[in-house]
C-alpha positions in Angstrom: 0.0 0.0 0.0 1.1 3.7 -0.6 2.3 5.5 2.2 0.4 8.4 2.6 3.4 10.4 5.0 6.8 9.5 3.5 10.0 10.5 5.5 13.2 10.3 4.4 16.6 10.9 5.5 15.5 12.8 8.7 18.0 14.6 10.6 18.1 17.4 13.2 20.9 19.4 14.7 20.8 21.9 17.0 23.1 24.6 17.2 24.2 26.0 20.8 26.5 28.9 21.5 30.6 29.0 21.2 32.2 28.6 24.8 35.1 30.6 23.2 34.8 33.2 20.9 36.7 31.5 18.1 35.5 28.1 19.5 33.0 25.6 17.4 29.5 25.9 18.6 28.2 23.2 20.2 25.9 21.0 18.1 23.0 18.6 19.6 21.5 16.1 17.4 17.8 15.2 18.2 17.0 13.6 15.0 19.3 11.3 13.2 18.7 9.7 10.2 15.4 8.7 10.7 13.0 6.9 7.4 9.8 6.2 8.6 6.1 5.6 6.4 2.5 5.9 7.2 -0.1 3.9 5.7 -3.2 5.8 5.0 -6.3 5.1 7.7 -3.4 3.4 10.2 -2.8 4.2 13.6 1.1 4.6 14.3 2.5 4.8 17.9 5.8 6.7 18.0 7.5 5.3 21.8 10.6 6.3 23.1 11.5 8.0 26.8 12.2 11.5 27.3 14.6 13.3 24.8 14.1 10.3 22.3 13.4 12.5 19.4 9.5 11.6 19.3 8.1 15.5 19.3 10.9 16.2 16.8 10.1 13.9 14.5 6.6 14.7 14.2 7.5 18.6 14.6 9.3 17.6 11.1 6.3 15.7 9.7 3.7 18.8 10.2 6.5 21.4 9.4 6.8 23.3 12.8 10.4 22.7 12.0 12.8 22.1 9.6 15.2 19.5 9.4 18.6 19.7 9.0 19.0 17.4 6.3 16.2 14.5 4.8 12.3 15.4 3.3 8.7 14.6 3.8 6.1 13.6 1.6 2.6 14.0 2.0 0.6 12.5 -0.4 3.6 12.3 -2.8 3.7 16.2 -2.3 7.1 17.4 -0.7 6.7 19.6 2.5 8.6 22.5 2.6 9.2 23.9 5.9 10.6 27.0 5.1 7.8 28.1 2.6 5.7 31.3 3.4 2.5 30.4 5.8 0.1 30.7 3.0 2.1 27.8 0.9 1.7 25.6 3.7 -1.9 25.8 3.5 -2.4 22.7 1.9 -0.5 21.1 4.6 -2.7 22.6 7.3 -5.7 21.4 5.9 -4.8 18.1 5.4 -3.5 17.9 9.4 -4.2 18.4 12.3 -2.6 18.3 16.1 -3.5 17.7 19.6 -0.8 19.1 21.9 0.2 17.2 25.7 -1.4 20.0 27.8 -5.0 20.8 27.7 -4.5 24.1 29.9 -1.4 25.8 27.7 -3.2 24.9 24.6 -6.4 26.7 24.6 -7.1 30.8 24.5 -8.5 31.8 28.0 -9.9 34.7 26.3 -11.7 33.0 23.7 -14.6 31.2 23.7 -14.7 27.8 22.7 -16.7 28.2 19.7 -14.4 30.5 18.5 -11.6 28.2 19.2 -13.1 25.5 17.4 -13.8 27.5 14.0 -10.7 29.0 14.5 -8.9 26.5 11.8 -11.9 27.1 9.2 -10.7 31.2 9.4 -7.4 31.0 8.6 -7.4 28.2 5.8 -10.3 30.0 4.4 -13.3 26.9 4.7 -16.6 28.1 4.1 -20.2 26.4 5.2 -22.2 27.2 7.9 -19.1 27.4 10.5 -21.0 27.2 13.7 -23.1 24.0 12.0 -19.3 22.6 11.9 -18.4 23.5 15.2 -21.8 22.0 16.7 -21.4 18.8 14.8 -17.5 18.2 15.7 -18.4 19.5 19.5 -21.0 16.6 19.4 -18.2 14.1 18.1 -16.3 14.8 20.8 -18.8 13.9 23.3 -20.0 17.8 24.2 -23.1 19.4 24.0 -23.6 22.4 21.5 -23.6 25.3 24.4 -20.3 24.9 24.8 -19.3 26.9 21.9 -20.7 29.9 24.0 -18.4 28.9 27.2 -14.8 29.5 28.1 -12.0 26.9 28.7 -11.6 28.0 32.6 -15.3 26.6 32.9 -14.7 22.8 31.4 -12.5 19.9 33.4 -8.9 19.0 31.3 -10.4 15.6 30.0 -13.1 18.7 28.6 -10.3 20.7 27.7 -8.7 17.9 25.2 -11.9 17.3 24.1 -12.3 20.6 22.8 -8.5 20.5 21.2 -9.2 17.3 19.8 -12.6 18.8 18.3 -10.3 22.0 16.5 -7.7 19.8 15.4 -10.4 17.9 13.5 -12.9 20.8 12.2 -11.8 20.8 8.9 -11.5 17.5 8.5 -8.2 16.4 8.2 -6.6 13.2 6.9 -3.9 12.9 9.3 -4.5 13.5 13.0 -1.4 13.8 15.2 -1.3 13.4 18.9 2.0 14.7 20.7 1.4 13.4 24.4 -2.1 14.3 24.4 -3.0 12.3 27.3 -0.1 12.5 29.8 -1.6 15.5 31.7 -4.8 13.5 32.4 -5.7 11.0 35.0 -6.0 7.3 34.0 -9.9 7.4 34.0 -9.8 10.7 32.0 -7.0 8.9 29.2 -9.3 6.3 29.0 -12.6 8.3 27.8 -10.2 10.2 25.3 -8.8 7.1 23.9 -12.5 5.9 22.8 -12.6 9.3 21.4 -9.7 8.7 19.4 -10.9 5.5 18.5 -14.2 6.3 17.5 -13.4 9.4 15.4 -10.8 7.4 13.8 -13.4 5.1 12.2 -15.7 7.4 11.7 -13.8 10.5 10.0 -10.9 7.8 8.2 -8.1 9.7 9.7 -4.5 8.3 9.6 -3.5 8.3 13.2 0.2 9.2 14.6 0.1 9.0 18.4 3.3 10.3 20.0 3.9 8.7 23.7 6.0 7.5 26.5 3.1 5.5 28.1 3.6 2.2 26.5 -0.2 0.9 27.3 -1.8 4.2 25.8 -0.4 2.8 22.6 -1.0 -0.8 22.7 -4.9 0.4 23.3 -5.2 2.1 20.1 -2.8 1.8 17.4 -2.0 -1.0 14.8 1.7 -0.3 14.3 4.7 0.8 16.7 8.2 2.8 16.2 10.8 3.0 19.0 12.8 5.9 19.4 16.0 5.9 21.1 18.2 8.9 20.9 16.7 10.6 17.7 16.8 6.5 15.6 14.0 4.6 15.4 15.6 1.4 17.0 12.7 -1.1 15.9 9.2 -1.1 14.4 6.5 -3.6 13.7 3.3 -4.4 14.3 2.1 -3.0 17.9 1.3 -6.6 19.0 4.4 -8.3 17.6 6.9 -5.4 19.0 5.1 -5.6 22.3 5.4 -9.3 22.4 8.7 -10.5 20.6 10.9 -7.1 21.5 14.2 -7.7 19.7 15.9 -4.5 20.2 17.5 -4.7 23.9 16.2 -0.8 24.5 12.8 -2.0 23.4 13.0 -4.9 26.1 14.2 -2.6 28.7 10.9 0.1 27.9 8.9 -3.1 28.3 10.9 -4.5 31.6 10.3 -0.7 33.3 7.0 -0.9 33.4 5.5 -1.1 36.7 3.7 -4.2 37.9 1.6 -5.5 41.0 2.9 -8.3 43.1 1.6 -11.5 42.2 -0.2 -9.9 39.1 
């Protein structure tokens, strides 16, 4: 099957300041080298720990950055992060993100209809806007009056309902998650999972679901790539990786996770 994200080549270095002042600067690399493809209508889980390289990569894939060196394909069309806003248009409509905290990523000022439509007036959609923000509030599992609310007034498993309904407004193909459950309490990440589930079959979206949390990923998505130190050190099928780990940093992500006695 085509790969509907193609990346290629990925690398990215970041360049700190000169200890001496005719010194090299100091260079970090977060991304290294990194190929990776996305079946369209699959659900990908991108694992690794901390610092792994998991936010950069898909900070590469929706061009909120630009690598170093490598390319990305969407669709077949190459993404150019340095291109004007408006060229990226295209892009934006054909993506959309859900950030890690529910609380940073929403406008206190704004109300949460505006929010929502917020994505349909800057790509220029048209329609019946509020209809749209209705239907993809009741998607998300909230009733229509709270377009005319603010964020301060909903709970955070609320609040990432209400992200998750703007990143999907105008209807996207590709739906990214960067740790968009890791600020919620495990009865909370389990209602927002089904969400993602649900709206995943319903809509057709391609799924890319950045985490650390091992079991968020095992719930939901059909493929897995570990990240170790900007490389993906394995990838397979989420139930074979999971299972039969042959990378030893994949085995020792599975041995950490915590268990009950006798469980």
């Amino acid at each position: 099957m085509t790969a509907l994200i193609e990346a290629r080549g990925l690398t990215r270095v970041h360049r700190g300041p000169r200890r001496a002042l005719f010194g090299p600067r100091e260079t970090t690399t977060a991304l290294d080298g990194v190929d990776l493809d996305v079946t369209e209508g699959s659900a990908l889980g991108v694992i690794g720990e901390s610092g792994s390289g998991k936010s950069t990569l898909v900070r590469l894939l929706l061009a909120l950055d630009a690598p170093t060196t490598g390319s990305v394909r969407i669709d077949g069309r190459e993404v150019d992060a340095a291109s004007p806003a408006r060229a990226l248009h295209w892009l934006r409509r054909e993506t959309g993100i859900v950030f890690q905290d529910p609380y940073a990523s929403l406008d206190a000022r704004m109300r949460v209809g505006r929010i929502i439509a917020e994505p349909l007036w800057a790509l220029g959609i048209d329609g019946d806007r509020r209809a749209r923000v209705a239907e993809v509030l009741a998607a998300v599992g909230l009733d229509a009056d709270a377009a005319a609310r603010y964020p301060h007034e909903f709970s955070g498993g609320q609040r990432q309902r209400i992200a998750i309904a703007r990143a999907i407004v105008h209807r996207p193909r590709i739906l990214v998650g960067d740790e968009p459950l890791s600020a919620l309490d495990v009865s909370v990440r389990a209602q927002i999972l089904e969400v993602l589930a649900d709206l995943r079959r319903s809509e057709g979206l391609t799924l890319v679901l950045v985490s650390h949390e091992i079991g968020v990923v095992q719930s939901i998505c059909d493929e897995v790539v570990v990240m170790s130190s900007g490389r993906i050190v394995e990838r397979g099928t989420t139930a074979r990786v999971l299972a039969q780990p042959q990378h030893p940093y994949t085995r020792q992500l599975l041995a950490a996770i915590p268990t009950l006695p006798g469980i």
